[in-house]
C-alpha positions in Angstrom: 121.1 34.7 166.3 117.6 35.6 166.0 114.9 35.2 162.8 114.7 38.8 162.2 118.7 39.1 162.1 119.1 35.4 160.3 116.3 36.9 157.5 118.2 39.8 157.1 121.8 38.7 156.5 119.9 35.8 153.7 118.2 39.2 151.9 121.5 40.5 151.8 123.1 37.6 150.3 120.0 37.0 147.9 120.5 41.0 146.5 124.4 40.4 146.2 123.8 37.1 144.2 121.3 39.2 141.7 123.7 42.5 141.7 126.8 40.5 140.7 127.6 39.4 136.9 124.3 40.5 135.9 123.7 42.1 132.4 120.8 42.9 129.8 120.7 40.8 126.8 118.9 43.4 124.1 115.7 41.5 122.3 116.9 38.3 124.5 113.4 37.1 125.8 112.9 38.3 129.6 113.5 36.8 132.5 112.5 35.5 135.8 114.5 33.2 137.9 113.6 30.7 141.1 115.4 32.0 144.4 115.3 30.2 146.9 116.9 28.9 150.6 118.8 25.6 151.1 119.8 25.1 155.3 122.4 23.0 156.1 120.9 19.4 156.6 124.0 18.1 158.5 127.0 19.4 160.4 130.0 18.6 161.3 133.3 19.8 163.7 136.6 18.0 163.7 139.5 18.6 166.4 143.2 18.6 166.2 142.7 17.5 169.9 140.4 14.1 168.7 141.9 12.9 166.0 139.8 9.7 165.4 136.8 11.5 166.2 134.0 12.8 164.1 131.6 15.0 166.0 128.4 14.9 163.9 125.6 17.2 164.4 126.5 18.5 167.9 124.0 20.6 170.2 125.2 24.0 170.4 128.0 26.2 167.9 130.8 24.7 166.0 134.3 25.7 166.4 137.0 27.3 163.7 140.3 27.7 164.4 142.1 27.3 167.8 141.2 27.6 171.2 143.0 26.4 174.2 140.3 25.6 177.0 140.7 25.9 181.1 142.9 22.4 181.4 145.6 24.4 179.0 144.7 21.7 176.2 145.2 23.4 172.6 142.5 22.2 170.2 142.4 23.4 166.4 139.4 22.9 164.7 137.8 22.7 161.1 133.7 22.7 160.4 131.6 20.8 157.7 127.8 21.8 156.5 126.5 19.9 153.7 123.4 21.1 152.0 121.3 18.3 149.8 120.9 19.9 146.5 117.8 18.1 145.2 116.0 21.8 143.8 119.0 21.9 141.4 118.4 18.5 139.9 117.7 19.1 136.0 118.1 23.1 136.1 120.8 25.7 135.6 122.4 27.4 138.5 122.8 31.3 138.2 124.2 32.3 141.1 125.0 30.5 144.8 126.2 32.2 148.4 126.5 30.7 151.7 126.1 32.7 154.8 126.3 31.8 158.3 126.3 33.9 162.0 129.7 34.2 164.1 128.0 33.3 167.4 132.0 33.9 169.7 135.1 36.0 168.5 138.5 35.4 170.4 139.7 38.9 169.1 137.5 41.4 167.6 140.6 43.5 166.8 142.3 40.4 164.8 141.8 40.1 160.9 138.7 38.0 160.2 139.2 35.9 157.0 137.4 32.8 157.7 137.9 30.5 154.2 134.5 28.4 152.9 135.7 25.4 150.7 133.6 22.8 148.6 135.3 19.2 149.7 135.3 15.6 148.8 131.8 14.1 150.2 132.6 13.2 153.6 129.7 11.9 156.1 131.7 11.2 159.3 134.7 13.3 158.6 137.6 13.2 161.8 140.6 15.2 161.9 142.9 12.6 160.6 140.2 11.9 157.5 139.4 15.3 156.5 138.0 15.3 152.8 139.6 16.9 150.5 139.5 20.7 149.9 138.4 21.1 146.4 137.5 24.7 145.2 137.5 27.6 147.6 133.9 30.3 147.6 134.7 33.9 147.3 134.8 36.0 150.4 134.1 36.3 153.3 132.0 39.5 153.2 132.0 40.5 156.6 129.8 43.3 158.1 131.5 45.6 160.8 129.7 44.0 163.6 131.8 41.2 166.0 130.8 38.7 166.3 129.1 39.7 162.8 126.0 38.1 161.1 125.4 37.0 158.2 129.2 35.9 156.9 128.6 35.5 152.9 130.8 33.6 150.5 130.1 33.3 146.8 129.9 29.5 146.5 128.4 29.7 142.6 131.7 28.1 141.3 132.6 25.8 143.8 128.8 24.8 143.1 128.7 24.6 139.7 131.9 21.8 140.4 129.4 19.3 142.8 126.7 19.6 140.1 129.4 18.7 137.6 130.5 16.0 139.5 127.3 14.8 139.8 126.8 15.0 143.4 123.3 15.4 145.3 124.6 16.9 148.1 127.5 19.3 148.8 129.9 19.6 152.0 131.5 23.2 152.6 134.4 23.1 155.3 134.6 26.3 157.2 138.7 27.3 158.3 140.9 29.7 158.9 144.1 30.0 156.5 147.5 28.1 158.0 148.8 31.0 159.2 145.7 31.7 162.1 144.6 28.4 162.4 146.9 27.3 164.9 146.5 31.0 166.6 144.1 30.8 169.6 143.5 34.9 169.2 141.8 34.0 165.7 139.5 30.8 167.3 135.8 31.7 166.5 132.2 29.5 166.6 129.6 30.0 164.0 126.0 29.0 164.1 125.9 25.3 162.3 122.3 26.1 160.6 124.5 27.5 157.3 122.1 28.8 154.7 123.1 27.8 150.7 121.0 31.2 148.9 121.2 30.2 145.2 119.5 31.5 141.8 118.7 28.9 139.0 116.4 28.5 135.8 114.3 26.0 135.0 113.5 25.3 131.2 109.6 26.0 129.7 107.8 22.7 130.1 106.7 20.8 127.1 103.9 23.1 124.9 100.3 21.2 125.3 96.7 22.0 123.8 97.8 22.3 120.8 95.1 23.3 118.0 95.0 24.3 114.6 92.6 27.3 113.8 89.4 26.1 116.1 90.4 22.6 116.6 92.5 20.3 118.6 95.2 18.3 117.3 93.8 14.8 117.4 95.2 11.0 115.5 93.6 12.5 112.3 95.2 15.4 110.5 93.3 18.6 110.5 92.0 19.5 107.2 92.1 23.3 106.5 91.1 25.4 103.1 92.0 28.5 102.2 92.7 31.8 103.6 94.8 32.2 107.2 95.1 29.4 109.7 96.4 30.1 113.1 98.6 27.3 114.9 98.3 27.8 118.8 99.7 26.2 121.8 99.8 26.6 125.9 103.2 27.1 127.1 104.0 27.1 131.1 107.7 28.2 132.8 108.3 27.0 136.1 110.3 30.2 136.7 107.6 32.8 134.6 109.6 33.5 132.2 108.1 35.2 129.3 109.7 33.8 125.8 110.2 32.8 122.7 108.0 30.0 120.9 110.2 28.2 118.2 107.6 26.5 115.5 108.8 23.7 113.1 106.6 22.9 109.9 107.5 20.2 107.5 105.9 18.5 104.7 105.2 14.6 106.4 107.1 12.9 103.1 109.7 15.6 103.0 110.9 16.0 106.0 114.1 17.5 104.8 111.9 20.5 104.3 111.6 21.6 107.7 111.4 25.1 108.1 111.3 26.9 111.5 109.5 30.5 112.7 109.6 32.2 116.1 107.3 34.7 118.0 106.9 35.2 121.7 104.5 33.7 124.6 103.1 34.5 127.6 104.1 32.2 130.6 100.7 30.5 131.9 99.0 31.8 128.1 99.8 30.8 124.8 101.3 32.3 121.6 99.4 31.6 118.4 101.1 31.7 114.8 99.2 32.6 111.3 100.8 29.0 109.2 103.1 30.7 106.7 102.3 29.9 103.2 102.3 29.3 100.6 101.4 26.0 101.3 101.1 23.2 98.9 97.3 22.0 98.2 96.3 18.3 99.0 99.4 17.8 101.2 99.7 17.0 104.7 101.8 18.8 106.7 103.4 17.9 110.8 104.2 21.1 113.1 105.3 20.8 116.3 106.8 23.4 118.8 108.9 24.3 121.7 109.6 27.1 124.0 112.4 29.4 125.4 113.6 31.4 127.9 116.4 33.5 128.5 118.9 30.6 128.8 117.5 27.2 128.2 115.1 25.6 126.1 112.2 23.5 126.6 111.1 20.2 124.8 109.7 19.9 121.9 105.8 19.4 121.9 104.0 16.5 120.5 103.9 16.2 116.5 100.2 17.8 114.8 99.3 17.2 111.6 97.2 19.4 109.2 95.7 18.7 105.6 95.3 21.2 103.2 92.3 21.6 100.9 92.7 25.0 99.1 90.0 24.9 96.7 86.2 25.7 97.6 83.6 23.8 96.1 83.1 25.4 92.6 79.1 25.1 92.6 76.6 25.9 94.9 74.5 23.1 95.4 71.0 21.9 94.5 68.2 22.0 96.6 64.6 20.1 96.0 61.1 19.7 98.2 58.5 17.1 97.1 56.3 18.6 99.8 57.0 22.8 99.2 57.0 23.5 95.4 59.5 26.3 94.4 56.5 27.2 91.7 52.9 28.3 92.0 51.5 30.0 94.8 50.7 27.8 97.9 52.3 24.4 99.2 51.6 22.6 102.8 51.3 25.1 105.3 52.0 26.8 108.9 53.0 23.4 111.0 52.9 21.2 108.1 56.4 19.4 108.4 58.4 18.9 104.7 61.2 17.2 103.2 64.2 19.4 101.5 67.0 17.4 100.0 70.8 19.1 99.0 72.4 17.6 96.8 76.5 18.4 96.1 76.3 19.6 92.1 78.6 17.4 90.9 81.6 18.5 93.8 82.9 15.5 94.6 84.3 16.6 98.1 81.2 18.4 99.8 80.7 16.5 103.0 78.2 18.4 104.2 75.7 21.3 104.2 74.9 24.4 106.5 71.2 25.9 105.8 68.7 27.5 107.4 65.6 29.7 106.6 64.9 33.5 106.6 68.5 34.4 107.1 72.1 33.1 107.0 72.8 29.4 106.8 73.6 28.3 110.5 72.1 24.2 110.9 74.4 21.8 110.0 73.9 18.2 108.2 76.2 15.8 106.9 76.2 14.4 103.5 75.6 10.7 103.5 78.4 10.0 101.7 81.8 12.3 100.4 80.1 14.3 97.5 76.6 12.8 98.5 73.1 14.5 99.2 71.7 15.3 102.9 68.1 15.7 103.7 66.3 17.2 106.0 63.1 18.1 107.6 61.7 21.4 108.1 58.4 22.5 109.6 57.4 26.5 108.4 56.0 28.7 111.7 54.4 31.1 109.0 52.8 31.3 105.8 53.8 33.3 102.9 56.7 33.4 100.6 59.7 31.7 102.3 63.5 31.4 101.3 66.0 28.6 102.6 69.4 29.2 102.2 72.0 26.7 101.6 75.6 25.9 101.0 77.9 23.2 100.8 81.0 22.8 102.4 84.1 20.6 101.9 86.5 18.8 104.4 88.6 22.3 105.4 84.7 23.9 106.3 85.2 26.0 103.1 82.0 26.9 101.8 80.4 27.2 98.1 78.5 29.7 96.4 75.0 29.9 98.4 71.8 28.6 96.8 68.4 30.4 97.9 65.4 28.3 97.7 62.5 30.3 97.8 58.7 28.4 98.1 55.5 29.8 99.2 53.8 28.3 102.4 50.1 28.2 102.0 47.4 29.6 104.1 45.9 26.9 106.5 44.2 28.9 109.2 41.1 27.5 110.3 38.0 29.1 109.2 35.8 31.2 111.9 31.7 31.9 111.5 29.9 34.3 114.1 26.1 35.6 113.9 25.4 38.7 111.7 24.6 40.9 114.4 24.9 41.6 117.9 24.9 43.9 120.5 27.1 44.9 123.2 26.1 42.9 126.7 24.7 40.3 124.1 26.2 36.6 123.9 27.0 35.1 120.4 28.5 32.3 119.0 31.6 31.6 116.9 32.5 28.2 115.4 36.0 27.1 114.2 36.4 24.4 111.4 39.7 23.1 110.2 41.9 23.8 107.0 40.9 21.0 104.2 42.0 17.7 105.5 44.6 18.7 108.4 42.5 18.0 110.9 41.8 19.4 114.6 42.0 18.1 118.2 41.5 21.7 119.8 42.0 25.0 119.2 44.1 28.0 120.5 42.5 31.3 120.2 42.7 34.7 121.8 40.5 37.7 121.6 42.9 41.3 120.6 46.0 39.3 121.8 44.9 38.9 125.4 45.4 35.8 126.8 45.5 32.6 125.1 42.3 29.9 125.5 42.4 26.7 124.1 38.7 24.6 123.3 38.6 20.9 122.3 37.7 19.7 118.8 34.8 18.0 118.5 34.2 14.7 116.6 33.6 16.8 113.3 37.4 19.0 113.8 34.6 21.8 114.5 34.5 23.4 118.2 32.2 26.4 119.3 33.0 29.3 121.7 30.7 32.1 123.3 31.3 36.1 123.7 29.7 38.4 125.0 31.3 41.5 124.2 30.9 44.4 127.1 33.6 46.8 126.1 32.8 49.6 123.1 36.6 50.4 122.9 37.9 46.9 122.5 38.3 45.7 118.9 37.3 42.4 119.2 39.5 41.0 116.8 40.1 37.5 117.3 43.0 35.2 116.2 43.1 31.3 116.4 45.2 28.2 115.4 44.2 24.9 115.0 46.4 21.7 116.6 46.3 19.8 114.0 46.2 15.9 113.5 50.4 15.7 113.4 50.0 17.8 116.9 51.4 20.8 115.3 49.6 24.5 115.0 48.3 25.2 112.1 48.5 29.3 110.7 46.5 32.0 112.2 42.9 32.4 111.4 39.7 34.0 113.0 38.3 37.9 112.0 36.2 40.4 113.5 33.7 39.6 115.7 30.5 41.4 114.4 29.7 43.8 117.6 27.1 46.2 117.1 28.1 48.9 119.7 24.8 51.1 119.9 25.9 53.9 118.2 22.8 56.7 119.7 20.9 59.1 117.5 21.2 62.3 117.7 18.3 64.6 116.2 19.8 68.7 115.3 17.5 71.8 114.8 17.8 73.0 111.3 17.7 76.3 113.1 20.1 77.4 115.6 21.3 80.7 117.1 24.1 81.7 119.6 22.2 82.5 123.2 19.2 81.0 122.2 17.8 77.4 123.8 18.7 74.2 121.4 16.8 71.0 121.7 18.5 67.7 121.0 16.5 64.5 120.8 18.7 61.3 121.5 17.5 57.7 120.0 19.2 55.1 122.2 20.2 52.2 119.7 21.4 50.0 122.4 18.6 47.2 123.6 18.2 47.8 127.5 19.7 51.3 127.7 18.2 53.6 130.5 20.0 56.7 130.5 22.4 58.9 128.2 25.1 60.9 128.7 26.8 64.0 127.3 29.4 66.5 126.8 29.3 69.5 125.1 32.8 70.8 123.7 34.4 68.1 125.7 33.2 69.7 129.0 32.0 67.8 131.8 30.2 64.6 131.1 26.0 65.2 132.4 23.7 62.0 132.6 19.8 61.9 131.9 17.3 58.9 132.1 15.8 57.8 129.0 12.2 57.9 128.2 10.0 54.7 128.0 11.0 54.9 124.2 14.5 54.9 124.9 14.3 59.4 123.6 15.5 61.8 125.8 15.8 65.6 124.9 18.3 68.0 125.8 18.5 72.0 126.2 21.8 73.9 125.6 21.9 77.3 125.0 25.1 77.9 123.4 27.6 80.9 123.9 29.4 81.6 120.7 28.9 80.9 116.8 30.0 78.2 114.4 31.5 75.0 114.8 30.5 73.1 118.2 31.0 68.9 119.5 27.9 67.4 120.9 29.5 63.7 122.3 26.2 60.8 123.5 26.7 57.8 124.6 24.1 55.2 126.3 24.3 53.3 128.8 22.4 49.9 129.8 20.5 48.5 133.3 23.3 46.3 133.2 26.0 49.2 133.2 26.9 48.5 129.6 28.3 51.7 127.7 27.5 52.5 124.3 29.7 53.8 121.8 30.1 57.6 121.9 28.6 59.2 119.3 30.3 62.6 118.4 28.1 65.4 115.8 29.7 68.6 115.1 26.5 71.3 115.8 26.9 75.0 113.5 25.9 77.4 115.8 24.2 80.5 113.6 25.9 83.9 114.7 23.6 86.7 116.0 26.0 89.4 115.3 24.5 92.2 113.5 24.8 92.7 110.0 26.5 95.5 108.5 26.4 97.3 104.4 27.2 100.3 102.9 27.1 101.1 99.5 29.5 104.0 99.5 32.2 101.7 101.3 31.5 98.2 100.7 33.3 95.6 102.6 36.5 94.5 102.0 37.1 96.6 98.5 38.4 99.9 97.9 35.7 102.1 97.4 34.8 106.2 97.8 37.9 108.7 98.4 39.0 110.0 101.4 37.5 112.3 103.1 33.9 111.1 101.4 31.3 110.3 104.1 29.9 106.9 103.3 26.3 105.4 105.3 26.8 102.5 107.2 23.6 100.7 108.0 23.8 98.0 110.7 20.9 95.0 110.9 19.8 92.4 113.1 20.2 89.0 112.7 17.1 88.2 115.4 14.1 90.6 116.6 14.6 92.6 119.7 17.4 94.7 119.4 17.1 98.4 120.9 20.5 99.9 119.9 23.9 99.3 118.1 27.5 99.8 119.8 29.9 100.2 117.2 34.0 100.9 117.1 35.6 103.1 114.6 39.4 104.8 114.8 39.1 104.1 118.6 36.1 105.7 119.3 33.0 103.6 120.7 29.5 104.6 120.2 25.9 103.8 120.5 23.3 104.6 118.6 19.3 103.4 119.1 17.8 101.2 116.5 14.9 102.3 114.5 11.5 100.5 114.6 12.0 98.2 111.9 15.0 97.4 114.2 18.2 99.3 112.1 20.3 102.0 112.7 22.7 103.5 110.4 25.8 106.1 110.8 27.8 108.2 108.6 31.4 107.7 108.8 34.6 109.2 106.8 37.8 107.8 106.5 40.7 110.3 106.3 43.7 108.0 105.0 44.1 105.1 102.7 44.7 102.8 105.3 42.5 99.6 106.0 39.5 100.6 108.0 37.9 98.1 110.5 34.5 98.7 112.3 33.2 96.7 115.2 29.3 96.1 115.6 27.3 94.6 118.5 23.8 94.5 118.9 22.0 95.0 122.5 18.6 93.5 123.1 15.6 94.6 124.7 16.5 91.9 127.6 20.2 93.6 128.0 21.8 90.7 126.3 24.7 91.5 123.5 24.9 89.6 120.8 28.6 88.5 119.1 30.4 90.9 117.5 30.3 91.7 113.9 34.0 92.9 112.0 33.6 95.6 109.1 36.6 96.2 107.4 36.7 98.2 104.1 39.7 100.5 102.4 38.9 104.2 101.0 40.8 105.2 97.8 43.2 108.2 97.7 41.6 111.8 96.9 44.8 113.5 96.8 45.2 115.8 93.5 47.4 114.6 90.9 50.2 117.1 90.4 52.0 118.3 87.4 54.8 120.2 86.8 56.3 121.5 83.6 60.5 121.0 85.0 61.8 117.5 84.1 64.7 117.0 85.4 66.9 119.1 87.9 66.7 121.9 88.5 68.7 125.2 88.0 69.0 128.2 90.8 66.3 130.4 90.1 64.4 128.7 87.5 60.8 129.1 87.9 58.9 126.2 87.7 55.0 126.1 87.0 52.8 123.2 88.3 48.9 122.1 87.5 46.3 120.4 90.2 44.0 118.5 89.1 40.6 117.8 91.2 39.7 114.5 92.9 38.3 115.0 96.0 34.3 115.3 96.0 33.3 119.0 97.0 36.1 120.1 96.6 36.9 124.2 98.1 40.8 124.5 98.1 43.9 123.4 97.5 46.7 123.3 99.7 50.9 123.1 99.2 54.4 123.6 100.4 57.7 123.9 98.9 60.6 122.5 100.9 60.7 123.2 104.2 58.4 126.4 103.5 54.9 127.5 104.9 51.9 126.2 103.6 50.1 127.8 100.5 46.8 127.9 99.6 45.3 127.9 95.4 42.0 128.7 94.7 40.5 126.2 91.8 39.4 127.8 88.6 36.2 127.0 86.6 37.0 123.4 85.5 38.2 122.6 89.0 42.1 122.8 88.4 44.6 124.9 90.5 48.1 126.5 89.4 51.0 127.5 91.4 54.6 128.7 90.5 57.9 128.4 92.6 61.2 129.4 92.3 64.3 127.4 92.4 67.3 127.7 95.2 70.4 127.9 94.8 71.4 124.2 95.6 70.7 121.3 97.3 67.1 118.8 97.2 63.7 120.4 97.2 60.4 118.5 98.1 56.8 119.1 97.1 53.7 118.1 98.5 50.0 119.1 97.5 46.5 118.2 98.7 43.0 119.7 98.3 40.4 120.6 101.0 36.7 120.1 100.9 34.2 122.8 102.1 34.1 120.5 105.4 37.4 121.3 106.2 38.7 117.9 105.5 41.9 117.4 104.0 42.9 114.7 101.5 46.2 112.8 101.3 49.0 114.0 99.5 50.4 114.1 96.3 54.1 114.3 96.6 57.2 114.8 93.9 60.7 116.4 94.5 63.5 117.7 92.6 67.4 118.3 93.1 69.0 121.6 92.4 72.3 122.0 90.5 73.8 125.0 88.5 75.1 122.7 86.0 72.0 120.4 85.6 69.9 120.3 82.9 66.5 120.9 83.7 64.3 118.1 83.9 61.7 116.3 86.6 62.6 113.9 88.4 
């Protein structure tokens, strides 16, 4: 039979091992079982024919049943496979199936029932030997085709028996029943290379790495405090099984207190536990565990023992310095190594002490005895006030209440000295001296955190450096540290290197005008400089030499009014830049200047409809005329000879009134405009009437003008939505007029007054509702 056909019929044996007698065990932990193929590592035929003769492992097919062969001789036959069963040693056996290949039928149309039985061990069996036939597999489970492949039996009893019986190997005969095997019609060969398909489970190995909380199980209990503690352990199943951890916990002198807990694991992982409590303080306890699967259980692990120290320390503990003072302001300094010493406060079980500075305790040192002190040495990176924080901790790692000791680190930067003054492009000196007695073999220094230089010390501690500062924009600032005598560095000194940057001079006219020429005079300040340059309102940058005095002067004739940026800088033979001096020049305005006294500016003044003189004046000599804007309208007017003009304008409403000015000169220039605004008060007649209230149908109602406007010729009115009337005034000015009421409804009155110009004022304005049943009266 071929592989493909031989695979085949061992998948179908395989699937009908798992299918049969299987069922799901609820909250049993899973399971995974080994599969795997045994072939037959002998066989065996024996013949009715050859009595005394065993024929072991023949070439070829082995016979079952009868056959009679060409010389008329009738042979019956039985075979033998035996399968070593070393896979099984030590594990449980689920399930077990032989199957083997008919290779020649005598009579496909005879019954096929082939027997498979577990014998007596038998290594050279003949037919007058054959072993005894002990416990007879299920089947056969034949498949329709003849010869067929793949004949299965369910051996898993007649197994189970040889594993019983301690065997390590197992012989199956292959025969027909009595009543065919002496039938040539039901002879048949099979395929000797039998294949024994079995399922079995192997227990969870022994549990290793065991740990309590963060620590391995070791000779020496493990000492935990207070709070949770998690027992762990590795588990491993040969078959991957997932399962169930069994933990056992006992007090070491009482072990008839063992108690036991269970949770799951993870084949290849672990499973962890929280210790159950509560547990007894000062006591050692042993655990130990095992593991589980869904039908056999591992060994236990290795004993681990765990002592228990529930109670913190109950002071925090003392800390002291001989070299960093907790008082007073100022103790060794930056690099200056000191000694702090913890002592346990009187806790007799602190073995050691966790501290570190500026932040949570995280260095660890051991007490030099149980309840003893620890020292250490510390070396501060900075000066300034400093805490070091410390607690003590007891044999579980529990820790005490945490002390904070807080000293001050004195300044011990060296000193610096420069020269007074200096310019830019000019080379000075700085010397660095040591702190008091610490000493100095070199020193480390950088100029605004640029790269670091280092200069030897001389025989004094002092050392010297040169700069020449080139750069108006760099600060200059320099930092430096000093190594001291123990080889550390010391804290940060240095300063400000004096630079003088040559800050220019800039002289302003007192006098200025917009369009008219401005001289500046700049004063270089820097030694050596040969030419200035400047911008005017941040425009583009313009360069001219310098004079022989180190003066040069500048012409701008600027454009508009006020508030203008003059920037100068100098610059040196040797291309050294000055610092950029930046004035702020007021530019005077040569807008014309305007007044009137009937309508001053800004403030109501006059009434409507009253002409008012505006005169308009120069603010420089020359001009020939004045363009102004009022109420849209743009004129020009010529300037007299003492260089004014002046125009008569009248407003004709209450509203702000603005008036634009500019000034032409006799060289066509235009000088800046000048604003105007001013607001004329309302000439409109006051009006009363002698109805109060609302007003009935028909009622006549009598009202009174009185005069505002100036020059007054007329007054004007309407009622409603009726025409316009005209009222003469009378002698002292006033006007009357009467109307009559409608018969319903809401009724409006406006009134004004007219000059002999023509011009009309605003309007008074009042209005009244109409209602038969209303009591008169003005609204």
């Amino acid at each position: 039979m071929g592989s493909k056909v031989r695979a085949a019929a061992v998948c179908a044996a395989v699937s009908a091992l798992v299918a049969t007698g299987t069922a799901v065990l609820t909250a049993a932990p899973a399971a995974a079982s080994t599969i795997t193929e045994i072939t037959a590592g002998s066989w065996a035929y024996v013949d009715s024919a050859a009595p005394r003769t065993s024929f072991a492992n023949p070439a070829g097919d082995v016979p079952v049943g009868a056959h009679t062969y060409a010389n008329g001789v009738s042979h019956v036959s039985k075979s033998y496979v035996t399968f070593d069963l070393a896979a099984l040693r030590g594990n449980r056996l689920e399930r077990a199936g032989i199957s083997v290949d008919e290779t020649a039928v005598a009579d496909c149309s005879s019954p096929r029932a082939t027997e498979l039985w577990l014998t007596a061990p038998a290594k050279k069996p003949t037919w007058n030997t054959q072993p005894a036939e002990l416990v007879q597999a299920g089947g056969p489970i034949i498949d329709t085709s003849c010869p067929a492949r793949g004949v299965f039996w369910n051996a898993t009893t007649a197994l189970q028996n040889a594993l019983d019986a301690g065997r390590t190997t197992a012989t199956f005969a292959l025969r027909l029943p009595d009543e065919q095997q002496n039938d040539p019609k039901f002879g048949r060969t099979y395929n000797p290379h039998a294949t024994l398909s079995i399922s079995y489970n192997r227990a969870p190995s022994k549990p290793a790495q065991l740990t309590v909380g963060t620590q391995a199980c070791a000779a020496k209990p493990v000492v935990i405090g207070p709070g949770s503690t998690t027992l762990a352990a590795s588990f491993t199943d040969p078959d991957g099984d997932f399962g169930q951890a069994e933990w056992a916990l006992w007090p070491v002198d009482h072990p008839d207190q063992r108690t036991t807990f269970h949770n799951s694991f993870t084949n290849g992982g672990g499973a962890s536990v929280i210790l159950p409590g509560p547990l007894a303080d000062a006591t050692t306890y042993a655990w130990q565990v095992r593991a589980s699967d869904s039908t056999d259980t591992g060994p236990w692990s290795a004993v681990c023992k765990l002592t228990t120290d529930l109670v913190a320390p109950d002071r925090p503990p003392v800390v002291t310095s001989p070299d960093y003072s907790d008082v007073g302001l100022g103790t060794g300094g930056t690099g200056v190594p000191g000694s702090f010493t913890f002592t346990a406060n009187g806790v007799p079980d602190v073995v050691g002490y966790y501290y570190g500075l500026r932040g949570f305790p995280q260095t660890y040192v051991a007490a030099t005895r149980k309840g003893g002190p620890a020292t250490v040495s510390l070396t501060p990176t900075s000066g300034g006030p400093q805490i070091l924080s410390v607690w003590s901790v007891d044999p579980a790692g529990t820790q005490s209440g945490r002390t904070d000791y807080r000293f001050w680190v004195a300044d011990n930067g060296p000193s610096m000295t420069c020269a007074a003054h200096a310019y830019l492009g000019e080379t000075q000196q700085c010397t660095f001296a040591p702190h008091g007695t610490d000493g100095a073999s070199e020193y480390v220094y950088d100029i605004d955190g640029g790269q670091s230089l280092t200069v030897p010390a001389g025989p004094d501690g002092r050392a010297t450096i040169s700069v020449t500062p080139t750069d108006f924009s760099q600060s200059y600032f320099l930092t430096v540290r000093a190594r001291m005598a123990n080889g550390n560095l010391s804290g940060p000194g240095g300063g400000q290197i004096p630079v003088d940057r040559g800050l220019p001079v800039v002289d302003v006219p007192a006098e200025t005008m917009v369009g008219k020429p401005v001289e500046f005079t700049f004063h270089a300040t820097l030694p050596g400089s040969v030419s200035f340059t400047y911008a005017w309102d941040f425009g583009e940058p313009v360069t001219v030499p310098a004079g022989p005095d180190g003066t040069a002067r500048v012409t701008i004739v600027p454009d508009s009014a006020y508030g203008h940026y003059l920037d100068v800088s100098s610059t040196t033979g040797a291309g050294i830049v000055s610092a950029t001096q930046e004035v702020q020049v007021e530019i005077g305005s040569n807008e014309p200047v305007v007044t009137s006294a009937q309508y001053p500016r800004n403030g109501p003044s006059g009434y409507v409809t009253m002409p008012g003189t505006f005169t308009f004046s120069p603010a420089l000599p020359g001009v020939v005329s004045y363009t102004y804007t009022y109420l849209g309208a743009t004129v020009t007017v010529p300037a007299g000879a003492d260089g004014t003009a002046s125009v008569v304008l009248t407003p004709l409403t209450t509203n702000s009134q603005y008036l634009q000015v500019t000034s032409t000169f006799a060289d066509g220039t235009v000088s800046e405009p000048a604003y105007y605004s001013f607001i004329a008060r309302s000439a409109a007649p006051p009006l009363t009437c002698d109805a109060t209230g609302p007003l009935q149908p028909a009622q006549v109602v009598h009202c009174t003008l009185t005069p505002v406007q100036p020059g007054l010729a007329s007054y004007g009115y309407v009622v409603g939505d009726g025409p316009e009337a005209t009222v003469a005034p009378a002698a002292d000015g006033t006007g009357a007029f009467e109307f009559t009421a409608p018969a319903q409804g809401f009724l409006s009155l406006h009134a004004w007054s007219v000059n002999a110009a023509g011009l009309r004022t605003d309007s008074s304005y009042t209005s009244y509702g109409v209602s038969a049943s209303a009591a008169t009266r003005a609204v």
